[in-house]
N, C-alpha and C positions, 0 to 999 in steps of 0.2 A: 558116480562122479565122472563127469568129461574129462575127455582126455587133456582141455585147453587149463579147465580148474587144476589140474594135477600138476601139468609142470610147471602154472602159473607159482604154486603153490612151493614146490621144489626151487624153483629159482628164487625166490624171497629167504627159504632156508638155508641158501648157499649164500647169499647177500649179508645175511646178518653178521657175521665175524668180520667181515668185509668194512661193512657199514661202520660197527664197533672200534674197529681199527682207524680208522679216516675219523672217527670223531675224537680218538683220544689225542691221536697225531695232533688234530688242528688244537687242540684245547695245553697241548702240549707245547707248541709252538706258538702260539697267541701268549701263553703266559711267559714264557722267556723273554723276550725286551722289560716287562715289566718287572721281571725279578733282576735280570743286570742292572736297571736303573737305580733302582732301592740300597741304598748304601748303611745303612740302620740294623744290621743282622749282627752287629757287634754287643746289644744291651738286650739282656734278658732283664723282664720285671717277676717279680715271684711276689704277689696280693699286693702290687703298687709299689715294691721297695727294690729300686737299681740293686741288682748284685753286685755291679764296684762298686757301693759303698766300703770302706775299713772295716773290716772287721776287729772286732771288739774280744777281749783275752782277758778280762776282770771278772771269770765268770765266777769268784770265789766271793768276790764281793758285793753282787749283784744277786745272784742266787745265794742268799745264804743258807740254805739248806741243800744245797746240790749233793753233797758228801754223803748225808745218810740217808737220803733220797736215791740213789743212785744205787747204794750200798744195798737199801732193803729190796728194791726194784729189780735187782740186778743177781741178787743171790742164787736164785732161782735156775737163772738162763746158766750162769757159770758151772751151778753142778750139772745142767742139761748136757750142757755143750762140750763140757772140757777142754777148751781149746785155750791157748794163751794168745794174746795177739792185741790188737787196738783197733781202736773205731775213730776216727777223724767223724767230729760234728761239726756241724754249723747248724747254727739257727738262730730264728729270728722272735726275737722281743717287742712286745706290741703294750704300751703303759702296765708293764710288770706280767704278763701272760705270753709264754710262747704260742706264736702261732704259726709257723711252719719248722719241719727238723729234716736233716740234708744228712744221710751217713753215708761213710764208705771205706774198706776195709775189706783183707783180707779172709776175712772169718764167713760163719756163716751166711744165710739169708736171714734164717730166723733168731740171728744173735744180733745181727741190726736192726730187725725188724724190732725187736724188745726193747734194742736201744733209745730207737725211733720213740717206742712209747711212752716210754719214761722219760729219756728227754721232756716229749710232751706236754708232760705230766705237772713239771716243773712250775715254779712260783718264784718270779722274781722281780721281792719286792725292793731293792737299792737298784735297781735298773733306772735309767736316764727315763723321761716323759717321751713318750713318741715311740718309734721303731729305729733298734739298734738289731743290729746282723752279728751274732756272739761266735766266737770259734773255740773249738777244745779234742780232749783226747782222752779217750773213756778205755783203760787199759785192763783185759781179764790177766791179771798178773799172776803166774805161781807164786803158791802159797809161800816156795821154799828159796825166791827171790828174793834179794833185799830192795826190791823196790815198793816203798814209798813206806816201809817201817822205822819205826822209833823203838830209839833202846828200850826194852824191858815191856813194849806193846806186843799185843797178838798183829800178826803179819794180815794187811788186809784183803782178800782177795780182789775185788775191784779198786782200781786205784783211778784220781782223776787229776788228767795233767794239761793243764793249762798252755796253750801256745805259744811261746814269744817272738 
């Protein structure tokens, strides 16, 4: 190898971080006017449907099977997990079929995660025609709580609490 190939060779290796940099720069710089212009960064779509729309809290009525739906779904993860705590949901109803589910809560990954899929899972057929956006509160309640028992019932360990 000559000596002119070698450092020709060396210089182009010392160039390239160089080069990398000056293109990110300018691509970096070229897209800022375009992104102060853009005033629109306020609406997120989630599969076509504006997130301000209202959210909807009839999910008792609308899913009428949520309760032991939930209940059987859910049995499972609560003796997993042991944890007490609530799950804030949203999701969205597409002519009686959930099609996307939004958790979040203190609790696990994998106690939303199950959440998520049972939500999912869900069938709701008193639901409006179209896409409604639902909200709720999916709570691992101790057993030895009084929350959401009836005199002389067994205490339910998932309880589901609607938003107002």
């Amino acid at each position: 190898m000559s000596l002119l190939s070698h450092r020709a060779r060396r210089a182009s290796e010392r160039a390239r971080p160089l080069a990398s940099l000056t293109s990110a720069a300018a691509l970096i710089l070229g897209a800022a006017p375009v992104l102060a212009q853009s005033s629109d960064f306020g609406r997120v779509e989630i599969s076509g449907l504006p997130v301000e729309l209202p959210a909807r809290h009839d999910v008792l009525s609308s899913c009428t099977q949520v309760e032991p739906w939930l209940q059987q779904e859910l049995t499972h993860t609560w003796w997993r997990e042991r944890e007490y705590g609530s799950v804030d949901v949203r999701f969205v109803v597409t002519n009686g079929k959930v099609t996307a589910v939004n958790t979040r809560s203190g609790l696990s990954f994998r106690a939303m995660r199950d959440v998520r899929r049972a939500v999912g899972g869900l069938e709701c057929p008193g639901a409006r025609d179209g896409t409604s956006l639902y909200r709720m509160q999916v709570i691992f309640a101790d057993p030895d709580s009084s929350l959401g028992a009836t005199p002389g019932a067994a205490r339910p360990r998932i309880a589901l609490v609607e938003m107002r």
